[in-house]
C-alpha positions as CSV (number, residue, x, y, z in Angstrom):
1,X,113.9,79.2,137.7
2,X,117.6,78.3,137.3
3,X,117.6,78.4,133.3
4,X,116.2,82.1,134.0
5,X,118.4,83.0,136.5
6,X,120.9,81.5,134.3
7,X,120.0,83.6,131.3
8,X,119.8,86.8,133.5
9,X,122.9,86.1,134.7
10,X,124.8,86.0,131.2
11,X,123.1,88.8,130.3
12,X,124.9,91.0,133.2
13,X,127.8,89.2,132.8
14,X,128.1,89.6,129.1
15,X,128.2,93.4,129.6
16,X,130.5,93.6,132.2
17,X,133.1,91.4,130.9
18,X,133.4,93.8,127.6
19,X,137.1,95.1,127.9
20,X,136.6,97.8,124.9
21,X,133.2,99.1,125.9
22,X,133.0,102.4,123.5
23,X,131.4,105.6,124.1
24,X,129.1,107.7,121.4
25,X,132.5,109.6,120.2
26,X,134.4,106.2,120.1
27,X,136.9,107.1,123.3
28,X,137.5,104.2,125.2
29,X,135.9,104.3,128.8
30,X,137.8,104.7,131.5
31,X,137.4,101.7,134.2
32,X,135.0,104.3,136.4
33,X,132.9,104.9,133.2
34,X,132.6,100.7,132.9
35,X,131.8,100.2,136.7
36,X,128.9,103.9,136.1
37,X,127.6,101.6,133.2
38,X,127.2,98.0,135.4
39,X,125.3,100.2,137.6
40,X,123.1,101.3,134.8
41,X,122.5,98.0,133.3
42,X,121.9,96.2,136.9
43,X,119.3,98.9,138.0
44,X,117.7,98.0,134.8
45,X,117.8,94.6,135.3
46,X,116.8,94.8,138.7
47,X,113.8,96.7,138.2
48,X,112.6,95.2,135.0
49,X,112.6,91.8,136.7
50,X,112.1,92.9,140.3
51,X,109.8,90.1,141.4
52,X,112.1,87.4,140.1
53,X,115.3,89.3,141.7
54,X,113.8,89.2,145.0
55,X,113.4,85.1,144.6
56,X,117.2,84.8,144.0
57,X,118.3,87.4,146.8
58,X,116.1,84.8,149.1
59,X,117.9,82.0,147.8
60,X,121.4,83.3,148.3
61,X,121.0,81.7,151.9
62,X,121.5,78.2,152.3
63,X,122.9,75.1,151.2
64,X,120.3,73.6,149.0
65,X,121.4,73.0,145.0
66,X,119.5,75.9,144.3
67,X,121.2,78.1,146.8
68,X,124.4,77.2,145.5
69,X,123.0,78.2,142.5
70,X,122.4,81.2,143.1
71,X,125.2,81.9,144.7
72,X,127.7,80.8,142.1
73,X,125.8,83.1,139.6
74,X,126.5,86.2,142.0
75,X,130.1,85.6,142.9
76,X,130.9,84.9,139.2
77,X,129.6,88.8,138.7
78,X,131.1,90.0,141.5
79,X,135.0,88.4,140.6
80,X,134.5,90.6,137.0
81,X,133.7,93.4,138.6
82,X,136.5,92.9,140.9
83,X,138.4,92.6,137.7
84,X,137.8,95.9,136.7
85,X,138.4,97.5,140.4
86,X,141.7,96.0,140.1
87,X,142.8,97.0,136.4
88,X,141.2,101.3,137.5
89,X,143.6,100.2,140.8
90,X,146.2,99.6,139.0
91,X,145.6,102.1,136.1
92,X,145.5,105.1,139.2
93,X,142.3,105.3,138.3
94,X,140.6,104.1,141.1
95,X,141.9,104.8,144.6
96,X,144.1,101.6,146.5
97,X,141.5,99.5,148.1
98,X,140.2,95.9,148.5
99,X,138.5,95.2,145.1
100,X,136.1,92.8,147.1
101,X,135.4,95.4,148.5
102,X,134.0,97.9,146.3
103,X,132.6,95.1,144.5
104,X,130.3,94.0,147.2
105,X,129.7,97.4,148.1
106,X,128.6,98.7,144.7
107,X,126.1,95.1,143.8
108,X,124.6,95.4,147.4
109,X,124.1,99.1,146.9
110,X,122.4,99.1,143.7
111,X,120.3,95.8,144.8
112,X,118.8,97.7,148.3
113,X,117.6,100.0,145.8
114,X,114.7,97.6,145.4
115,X,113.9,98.2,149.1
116,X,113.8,101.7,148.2
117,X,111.3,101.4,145.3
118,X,109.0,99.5,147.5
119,X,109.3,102.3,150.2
120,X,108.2,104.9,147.7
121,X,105.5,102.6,146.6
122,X,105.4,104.1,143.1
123,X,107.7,103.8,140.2
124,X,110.7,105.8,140.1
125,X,112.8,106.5,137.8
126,X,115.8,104.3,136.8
127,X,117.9,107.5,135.4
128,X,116.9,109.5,138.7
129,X,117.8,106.5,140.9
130,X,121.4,106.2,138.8
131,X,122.3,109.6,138.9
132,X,121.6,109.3,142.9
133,X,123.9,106.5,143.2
134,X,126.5,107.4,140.9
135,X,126.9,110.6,143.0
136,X,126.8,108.3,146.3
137,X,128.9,105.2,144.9
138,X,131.3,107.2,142.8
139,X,132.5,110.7,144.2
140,X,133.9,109.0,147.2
141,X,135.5,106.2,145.0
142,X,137.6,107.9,142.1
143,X,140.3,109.8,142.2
């Protein structure tokens, strides 16, 4: 379970940590268009391994090696997108506030999403979903 959770992980992280992400006409995003696209990518993740993402939100309590785990693997996400918080901060993109923050706030958003699948009881989709939390995460956030 750790070796997935590992490879899950990296597969998040890899995206995130891109510092020239590109759109289709070759402008560089802006850090509000990299923090849209995390959001993307995790509801994807999250939904296309929904069982398996439940197991690790379980496990982020607790002081067992594979609660550690776990938990190293979610603060290691949540310091890059702190990152980028930081550089849209600094850039005036991004409105002065704790990084942590927003962080937290957008990864815990996006993961009680699952709750919200399981209410509806029917799949849903991931582009609807987005387009509902980029509206709530991101037109209170930017500038």
């Amino acid at each position: 379970v750790l070796v997935h959770i590992g490879r899950v992980t990296e597969q998040i992280l890899a995206v995130a940590q891109h510092r020239h992400i590109r759109c289709v006409h070759g402008k560089l995003f802006l850090r509000h268009d990299k923090l849209k696209s995390i959001v993307l990518i995790q509801l994807k993740v999250l939904y296309k391994y929904e069982d398996f993402m439940t197991i690790i939100f379980s496990q982020l309590w607790g002081n067992e090696p594979r609660n550690i785990e776990c938990k190293k693997y979610v603060v290691q996400y949540l310091k890059i997108i702190e990152e980028i918080i930081q550089d849209g901060i600094n850039k005036g993109e991004i409105i002065k506030a704790d990084p942590e923050t927003i962080a937290s706030e957008i990864f815990s958003t996006t993961c009680i999403s699952l709750i919200y699948r399981i209410k509806k009881d029917t799949k849903i989709s991931i582009n609807d979903l987005y387009k509902e939390l980029e509206n709530i995460l991101f037109n209170g956030l930017l500038k």
